[in-house]
Each structure stands twice: as structure tokens, then as C-alpha cells.
C-alpha positions as CSV (number, residue, x, y, z in Angstrom):
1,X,0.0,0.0,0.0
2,X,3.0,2.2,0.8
3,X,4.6,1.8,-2.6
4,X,1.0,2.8,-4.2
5,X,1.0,5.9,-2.6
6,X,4.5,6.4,-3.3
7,X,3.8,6.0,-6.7
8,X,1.1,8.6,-6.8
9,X,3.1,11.6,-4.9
10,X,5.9,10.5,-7.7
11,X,3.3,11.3,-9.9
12,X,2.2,14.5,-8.9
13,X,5.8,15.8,-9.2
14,X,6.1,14.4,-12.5
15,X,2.2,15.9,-13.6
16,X,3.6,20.0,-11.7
17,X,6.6,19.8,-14.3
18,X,4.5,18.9,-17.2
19,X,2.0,21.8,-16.4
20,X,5.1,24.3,-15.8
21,X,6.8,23.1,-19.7
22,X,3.8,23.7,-21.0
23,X,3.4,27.5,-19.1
24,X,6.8,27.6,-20.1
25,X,5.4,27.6,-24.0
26,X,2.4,29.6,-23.4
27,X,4.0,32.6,-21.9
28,X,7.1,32.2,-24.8
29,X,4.5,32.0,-27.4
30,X,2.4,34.2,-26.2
31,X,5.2,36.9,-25.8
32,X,6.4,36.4,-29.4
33,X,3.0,37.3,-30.5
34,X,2.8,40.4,-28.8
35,X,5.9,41.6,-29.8
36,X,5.5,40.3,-33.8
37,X,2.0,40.3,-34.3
38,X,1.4,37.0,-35.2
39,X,-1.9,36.2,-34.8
40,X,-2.0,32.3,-35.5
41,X,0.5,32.4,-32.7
42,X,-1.4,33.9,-30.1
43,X,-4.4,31.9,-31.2
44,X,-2.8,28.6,-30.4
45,X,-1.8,30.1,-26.9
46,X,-5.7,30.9,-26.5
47,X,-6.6,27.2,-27.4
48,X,-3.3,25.7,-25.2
49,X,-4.8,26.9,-22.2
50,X,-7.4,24.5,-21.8
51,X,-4.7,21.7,-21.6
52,X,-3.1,23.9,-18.8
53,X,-6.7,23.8,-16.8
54,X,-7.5,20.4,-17.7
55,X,-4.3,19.5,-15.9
56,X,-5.0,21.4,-13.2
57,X,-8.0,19.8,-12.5
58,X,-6.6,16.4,-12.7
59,X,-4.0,17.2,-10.2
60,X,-6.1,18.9,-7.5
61,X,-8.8,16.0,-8.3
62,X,-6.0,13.3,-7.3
63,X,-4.7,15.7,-4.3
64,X,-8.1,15.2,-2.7
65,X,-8.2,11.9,-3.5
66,X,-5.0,11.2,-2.0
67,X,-6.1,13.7,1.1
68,X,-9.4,11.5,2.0
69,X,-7.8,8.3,1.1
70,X,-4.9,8.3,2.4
71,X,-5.3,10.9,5.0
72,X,-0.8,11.7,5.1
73,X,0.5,13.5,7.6
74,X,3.9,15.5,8.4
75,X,6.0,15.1,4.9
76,X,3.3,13.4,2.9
77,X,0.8,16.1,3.9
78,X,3.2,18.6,2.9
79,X,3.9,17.4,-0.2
80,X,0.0,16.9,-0.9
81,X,-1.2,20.6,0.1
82,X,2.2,21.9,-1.8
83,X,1.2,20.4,-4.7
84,X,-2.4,21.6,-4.5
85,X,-1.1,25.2,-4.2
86,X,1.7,25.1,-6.7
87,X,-0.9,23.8,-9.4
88,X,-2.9,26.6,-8.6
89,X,-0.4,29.0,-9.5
90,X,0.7,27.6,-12.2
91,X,-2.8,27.3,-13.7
92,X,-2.9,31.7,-12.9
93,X,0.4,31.8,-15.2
94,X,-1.3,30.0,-17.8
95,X,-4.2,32.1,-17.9
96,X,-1.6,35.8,-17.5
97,X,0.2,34.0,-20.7
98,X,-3.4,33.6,-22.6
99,X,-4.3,37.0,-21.5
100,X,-1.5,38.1,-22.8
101,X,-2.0,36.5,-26.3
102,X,-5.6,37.7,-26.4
103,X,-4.2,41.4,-26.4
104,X,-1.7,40.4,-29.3
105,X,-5.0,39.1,-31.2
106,X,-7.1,42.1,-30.2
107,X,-4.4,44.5,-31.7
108,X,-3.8,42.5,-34.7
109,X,-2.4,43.4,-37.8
110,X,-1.0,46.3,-35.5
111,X,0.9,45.4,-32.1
112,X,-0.2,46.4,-28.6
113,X,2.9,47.7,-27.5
114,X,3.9,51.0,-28.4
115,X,7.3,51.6,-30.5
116,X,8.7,53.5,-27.4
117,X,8.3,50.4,-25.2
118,X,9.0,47.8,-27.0
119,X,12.9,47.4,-25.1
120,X,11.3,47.4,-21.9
121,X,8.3,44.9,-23.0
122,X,11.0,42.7,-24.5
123,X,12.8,42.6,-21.0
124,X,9.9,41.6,-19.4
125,X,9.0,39.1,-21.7
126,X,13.0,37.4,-21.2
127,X,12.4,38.0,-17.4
128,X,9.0,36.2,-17.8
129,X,10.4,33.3,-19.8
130,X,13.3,32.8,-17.4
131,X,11.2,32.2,-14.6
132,X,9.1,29.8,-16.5
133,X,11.9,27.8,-17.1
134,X,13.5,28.3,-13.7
135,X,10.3,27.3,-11.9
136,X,10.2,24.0,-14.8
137,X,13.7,22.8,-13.7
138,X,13.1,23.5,-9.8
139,X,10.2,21.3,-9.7
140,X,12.1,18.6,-11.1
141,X,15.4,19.2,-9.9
142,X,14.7,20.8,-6.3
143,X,17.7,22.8,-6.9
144,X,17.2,25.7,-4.4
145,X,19.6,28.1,-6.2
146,X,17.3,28.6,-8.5
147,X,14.4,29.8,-6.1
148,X,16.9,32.7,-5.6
149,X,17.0,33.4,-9.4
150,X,13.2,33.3,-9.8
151,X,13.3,35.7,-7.0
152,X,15.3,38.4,-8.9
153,X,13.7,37.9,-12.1
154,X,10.3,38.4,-10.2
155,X,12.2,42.3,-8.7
156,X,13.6,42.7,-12.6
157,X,9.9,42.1,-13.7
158,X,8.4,44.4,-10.5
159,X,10.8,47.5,-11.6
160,X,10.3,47.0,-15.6
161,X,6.5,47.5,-14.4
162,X,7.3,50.7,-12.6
163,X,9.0,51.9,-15.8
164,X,5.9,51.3,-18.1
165,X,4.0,53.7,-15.5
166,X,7.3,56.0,-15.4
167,X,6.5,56.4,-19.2
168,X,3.3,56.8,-19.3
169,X,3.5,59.6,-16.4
170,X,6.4,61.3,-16.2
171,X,7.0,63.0,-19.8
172,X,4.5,63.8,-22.8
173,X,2.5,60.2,-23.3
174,X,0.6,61.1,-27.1
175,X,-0.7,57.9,-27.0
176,X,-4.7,56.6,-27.5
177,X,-6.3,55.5,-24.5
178,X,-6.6,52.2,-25.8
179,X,-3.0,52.3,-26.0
180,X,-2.6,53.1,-22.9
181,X,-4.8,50.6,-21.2
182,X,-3.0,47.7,-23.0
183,X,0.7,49.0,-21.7
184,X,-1.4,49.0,-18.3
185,X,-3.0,45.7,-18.4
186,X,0.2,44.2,-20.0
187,X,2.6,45.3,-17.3
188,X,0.4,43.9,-14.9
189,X,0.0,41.0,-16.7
190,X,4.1,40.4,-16.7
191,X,4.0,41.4,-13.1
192,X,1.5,39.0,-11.7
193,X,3.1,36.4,-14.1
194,X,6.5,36.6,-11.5
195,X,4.4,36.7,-8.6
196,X,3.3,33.1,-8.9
197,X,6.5,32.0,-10.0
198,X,8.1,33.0,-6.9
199,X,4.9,31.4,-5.0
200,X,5.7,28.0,-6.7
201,X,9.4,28.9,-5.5
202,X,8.2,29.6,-2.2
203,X,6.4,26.1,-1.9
204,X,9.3,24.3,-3.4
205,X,11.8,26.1,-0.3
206,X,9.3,24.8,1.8
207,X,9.3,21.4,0.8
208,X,12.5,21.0,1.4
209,X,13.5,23.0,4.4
210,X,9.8,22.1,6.1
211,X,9.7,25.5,7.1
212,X,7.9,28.5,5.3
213,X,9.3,31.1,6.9
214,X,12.5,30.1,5.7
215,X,11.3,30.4,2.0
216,X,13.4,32.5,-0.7
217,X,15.6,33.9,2.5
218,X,19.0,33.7,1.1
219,X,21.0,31.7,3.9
220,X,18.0,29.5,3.9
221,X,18.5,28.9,0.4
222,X,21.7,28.5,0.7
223,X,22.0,26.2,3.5
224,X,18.9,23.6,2.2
């Protein structure tokens, strides 16, 4: 019975990295749109997502499964709940990378980011796309270095937000207000997609240390 359940928290590890490679595409694809206009692009973001949810909803499905069946405690439990919140999140970045591609189809043949900002967007989208693949590779390798990384690529994405508003604020902004609400929305967009990525880092730090507090503190990090 042991080696059942075993096999079914195995499982769930293996079913978080398959959901992260394939927010990993969305928000890759989804930032190539934007930035080149291709609408068949964002499209197939748009329709990927449901493959995202469905998985989702298989994993949670099994978590509670696993929750009233096998009713786990101390590690196990740990690893259950985790799992349950860490699909959740990823789930939120697949939807930030569809909403993403919905504004690169909305805008199309034009694109949704104005010529002015298009360095800063393209940062963000890198900074997005490097915690993708960061978070990827920490759920299956456990390697706590990298929860540090997601971490500053979550600041680098927080301060290329601040500089879309800096734009839009600070200096003459001739742009339309539709124009304007898509740099708004976007930025957020990017923003909230590093949020989660650090949450899944955040779980992952406290899988392994057993202690939440000590999640994404550097010497923690350091010494897990």
C-alpha cells in the first residue's frame, strides 16, 4: 500500500513539471505574439490553455483523492497541500500568458505595445520566460539556487512594471487611451506572471527546508 502511494506523490511531481513546460510555451509564445503580431501564434496560446486547466483539475482531483484516502501527515501532507497550491499558480500563469496573447490578437495586424516600449516589454518578456523555465527545472530538480534566481527575475519584472508607468507619467504620453490601457494591463500582466513563479518557489523552499518562513531567505536557500 505504501509503494501505491508512493507511486502517486511520484506522480504528482512528474504531472507540476509537465504543467510548468507547458506554461513555459504559453507565456514564450504568447510573448512572441505580442511583440511580432502573429496572430496564428497567439491563437494557439488561447486554445493551449485548456490543456493547462484540464491538468489542473486532474491534479487537484488526485490531491483530494489522495487527502481522503490516504489521510498523510507531516512530509506526505506537505507534499500533498504543496502540490495543491503550486498547481494553482501555475494554472494563474497560464491564464496571464493567454491573457497576454488575447491582447496580441485584439491589436492584430497592429501590435499592442507602443514603439517606445517595446525594449522594456521585450525585457519583461525574457524576465518572464526565465522564470518559467527556472520554476520548470526546480520542480524537477529541487535545486534551491534557482528559487533565488526566480526571485530576482520576479524584482527585474516588479521594476520593468514601474518603468511602463514612469513612461506613461512622467513626460508627454501622445498615446490613445486604448493604447494606454493595453501597456497598463500588460505590465500587470508580466508582473502577476512573476508573482506566482516566486509562489511556486516559495512552496518548493518549503518542501524541502519544512519551514515556510524560511522560503526565498538567502542563507536558507543556501544552507537547504
Amino acid at each position: 500500500m505504501r509503494d501505491i502511494f508512493e507511486a502517486e506523490l511520484t506522480q504528482l511531481g512528474q504531472d507540476l513539471v509537465a504543467m510548468a513546460g507547458r506554461v513555459e510555451q504559453a507565456i514564450s509564445s504568447a510573448g512572441i505574439a505580442l511583440l511580432t503580431a502573429d496572430l496564428q501564434l497567439a491563437e494557439s496560446v488561447i486554445a493551449d490553455d485548456l490543456a493547462i486547466d484540464a491538468l489542473e483539475r486532474d491534479l487537484d482531483d488526485r490531491c483530494v483523492r489522495l487527502l481522503a484516502q490516504q489521510q498523510p501527515v507531516a512530509t506526505d501532507l506537505r507534499v500533498v497541500v504543496s502540490a495543491l497550491r503550486m498547481s494553482a499558480s501555475l494554472e494563474r500563469m497560464g491564464d496571464l500568458a493567454r491573457h497576454v496573447a488575447q491582447v496580441a490578437r485584439l491589436r492584430y495586424p497592429g501590435t499592442a505595445v507602443p514603439a517606445g516600449l517595446e525594449p522594456t516589454f521585450t525585457q519583461m518578456q525574457d524576465a518572464a520566460v526565465r522564470v518559467a523555465r527556472r520554476v520548470a527545472t526546480l520542480l524537477e530538480t529541487r535545486d534551491m539556487a534557482l528559487a533565488e534566481s526566480i526571485q530576482q527575475d520576479d524584482d527585474l519584472l516588479d521594476a520593468l512594471h514601474s518603468d511602463t508607468f514612469t513612461a506613461m507619467l512622467s513626460g508627454p504620453w501622445e498615446r490613445s487611451t486604448q493604447e494606454t490601457v493595453d501597456v497598463t494591463l500588460l505590465g500587470r500582466y508580466y508582473e502577476r506572471f512573476g508573482d506566482h513563479g516566486v509562489s511556486v518557489a516559495r512552496r518548493m523552499v518549503y518542501l524541502v527546508t519544512g519551514d515556510l518562513a524560511d522560503a526565498l531567505d538567502p542563507a536558507a536557500v543556501r544552507g537547504a
